[in-house]
C-alpha positions in Angstrom: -8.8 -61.4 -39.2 -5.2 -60.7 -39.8 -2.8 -63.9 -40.0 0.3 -62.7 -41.4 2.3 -59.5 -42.4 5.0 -58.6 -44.2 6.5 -55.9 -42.4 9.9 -55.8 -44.2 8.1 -55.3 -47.5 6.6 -52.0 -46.6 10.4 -50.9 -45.5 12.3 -51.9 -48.4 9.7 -51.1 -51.1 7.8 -48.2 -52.4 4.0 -49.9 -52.6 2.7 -48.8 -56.1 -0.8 -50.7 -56.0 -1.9 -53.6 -54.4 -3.9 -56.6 -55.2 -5.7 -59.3 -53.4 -5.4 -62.9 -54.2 -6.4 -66.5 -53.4 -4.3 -69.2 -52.2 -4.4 -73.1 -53.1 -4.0 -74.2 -49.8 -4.6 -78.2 -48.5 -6.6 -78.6 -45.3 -3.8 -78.7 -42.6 -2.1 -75.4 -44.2 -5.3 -74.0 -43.6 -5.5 -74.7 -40.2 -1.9 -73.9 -39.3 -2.0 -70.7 -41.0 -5.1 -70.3 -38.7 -3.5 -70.8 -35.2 -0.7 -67.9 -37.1 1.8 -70.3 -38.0 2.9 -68.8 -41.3 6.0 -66.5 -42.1 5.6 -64.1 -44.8 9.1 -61.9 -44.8 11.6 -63.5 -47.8 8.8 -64.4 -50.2 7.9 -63.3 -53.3 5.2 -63.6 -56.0 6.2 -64.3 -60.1 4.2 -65.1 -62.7 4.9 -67.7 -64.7 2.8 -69.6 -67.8 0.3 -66.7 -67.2 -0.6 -67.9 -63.6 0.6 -66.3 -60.3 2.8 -68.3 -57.6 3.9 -67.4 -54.1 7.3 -68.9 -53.4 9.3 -68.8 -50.5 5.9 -68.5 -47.9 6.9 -71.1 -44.9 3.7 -72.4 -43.2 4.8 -75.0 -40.6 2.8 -78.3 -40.8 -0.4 -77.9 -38.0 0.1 -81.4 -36.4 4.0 -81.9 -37.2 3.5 -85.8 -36.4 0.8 -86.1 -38.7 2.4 -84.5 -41.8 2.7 -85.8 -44.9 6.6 -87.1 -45.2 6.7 -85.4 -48.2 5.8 -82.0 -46.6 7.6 -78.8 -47.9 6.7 -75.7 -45.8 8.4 -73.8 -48.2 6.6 -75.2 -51.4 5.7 -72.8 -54.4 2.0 -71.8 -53.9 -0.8 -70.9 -56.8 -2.5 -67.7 -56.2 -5.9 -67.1 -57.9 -5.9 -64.0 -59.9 -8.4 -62.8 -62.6 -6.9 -63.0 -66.1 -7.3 -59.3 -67.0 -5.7 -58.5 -63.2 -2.6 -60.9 -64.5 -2.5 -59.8 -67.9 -1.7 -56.4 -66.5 0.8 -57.5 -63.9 2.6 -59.0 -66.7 3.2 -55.8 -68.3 3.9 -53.8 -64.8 6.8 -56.3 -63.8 8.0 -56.5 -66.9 8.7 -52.1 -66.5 12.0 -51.8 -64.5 12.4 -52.2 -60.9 8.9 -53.3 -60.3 8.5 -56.4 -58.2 5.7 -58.2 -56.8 5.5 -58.7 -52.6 3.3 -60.5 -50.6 2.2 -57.8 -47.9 -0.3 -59.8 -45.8 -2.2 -63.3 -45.1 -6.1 -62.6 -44.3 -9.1 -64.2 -43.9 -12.4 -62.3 -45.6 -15.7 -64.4 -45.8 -14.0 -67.7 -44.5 -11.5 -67.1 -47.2 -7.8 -66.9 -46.9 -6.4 -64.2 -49.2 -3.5 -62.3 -49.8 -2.5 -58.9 -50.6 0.1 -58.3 -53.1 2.1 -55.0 -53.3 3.3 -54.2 -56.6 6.7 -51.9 -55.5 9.4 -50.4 -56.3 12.8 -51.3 -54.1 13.8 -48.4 -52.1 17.9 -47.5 -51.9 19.4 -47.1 -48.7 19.1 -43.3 -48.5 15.6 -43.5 -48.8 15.4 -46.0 -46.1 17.3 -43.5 -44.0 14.6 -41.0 -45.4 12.0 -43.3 -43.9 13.1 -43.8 -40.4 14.3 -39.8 -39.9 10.5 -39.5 -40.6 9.5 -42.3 -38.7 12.0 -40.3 -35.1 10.7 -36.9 -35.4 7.1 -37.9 -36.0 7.9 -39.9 -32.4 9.1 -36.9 -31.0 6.4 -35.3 -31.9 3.8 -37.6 -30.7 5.9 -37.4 -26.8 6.3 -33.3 -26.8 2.3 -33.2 -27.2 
């Protein structure tokens, strides 16, 4: 089941590969990102001391009220990578104008996970590439 997506992401970025990853969540984040309370678009993913973090990822509290006080919804998440799968991402971002996006929150096996896009950012004229595409496959789609 499908929780979250980044739908910016696949707008503003050329996805090269993608990779899925685990999430250190606590109990409540689990269950709010569950009823769909979590907002993917403005995060990212870096890697730092050869471990993988997902800033920026607001997931609202489940029970506001009964929060923690000292409850950021926009605190810096671990992701759980394999080495060898992190040992190469080093490498990839480290290339020129590669970046690391969160694309979508999922559940697989009772498991929340999330795939990361490794991408390339797109200038405007692609973008206006993109959505000329986008209007005449449209047209297409209403002429048949």
């Amino acid at each position: 089941m499908e929780y979250a997506q980044n739908r910016r992401a696949q707008f503003d970025y050329d996805i090269i590969e993608t990779y899925e990853a685990g999430i250190v969540l606590r109990g409540y984040e689990v269950k709010a990102i569950k009823n769909g309370r979590v907002n993917l678009s403005g995060s990212y993913v870096i890697i730092r001391d050869n471990e993988a973090w997902l800033l920026n990822a607001d997931i609202p509290p489940y029970q506001p009220l009964n929060a923690p006080e000292d409850y950021d919804s926009k605190q810096t998440r671990r992701l759980l990578l394999k080495k060898s799968e992190i040992k190469s991402l080093i490498g990839r971002v480290a290339e020129k104008g590669l970046t690391l996006i969160p694309l979508k929150m999922y559940s697989k096996n009772r498991r929340i996970k999330l795939a990361i896009g490794l991408g390339k950012s797109r200038k405007k004229t692609d973008k206006r590439d993109v959505l000329k595409k986008r209007d005449i496959e449209k047209e297409l789609r209403r002429t048949l």
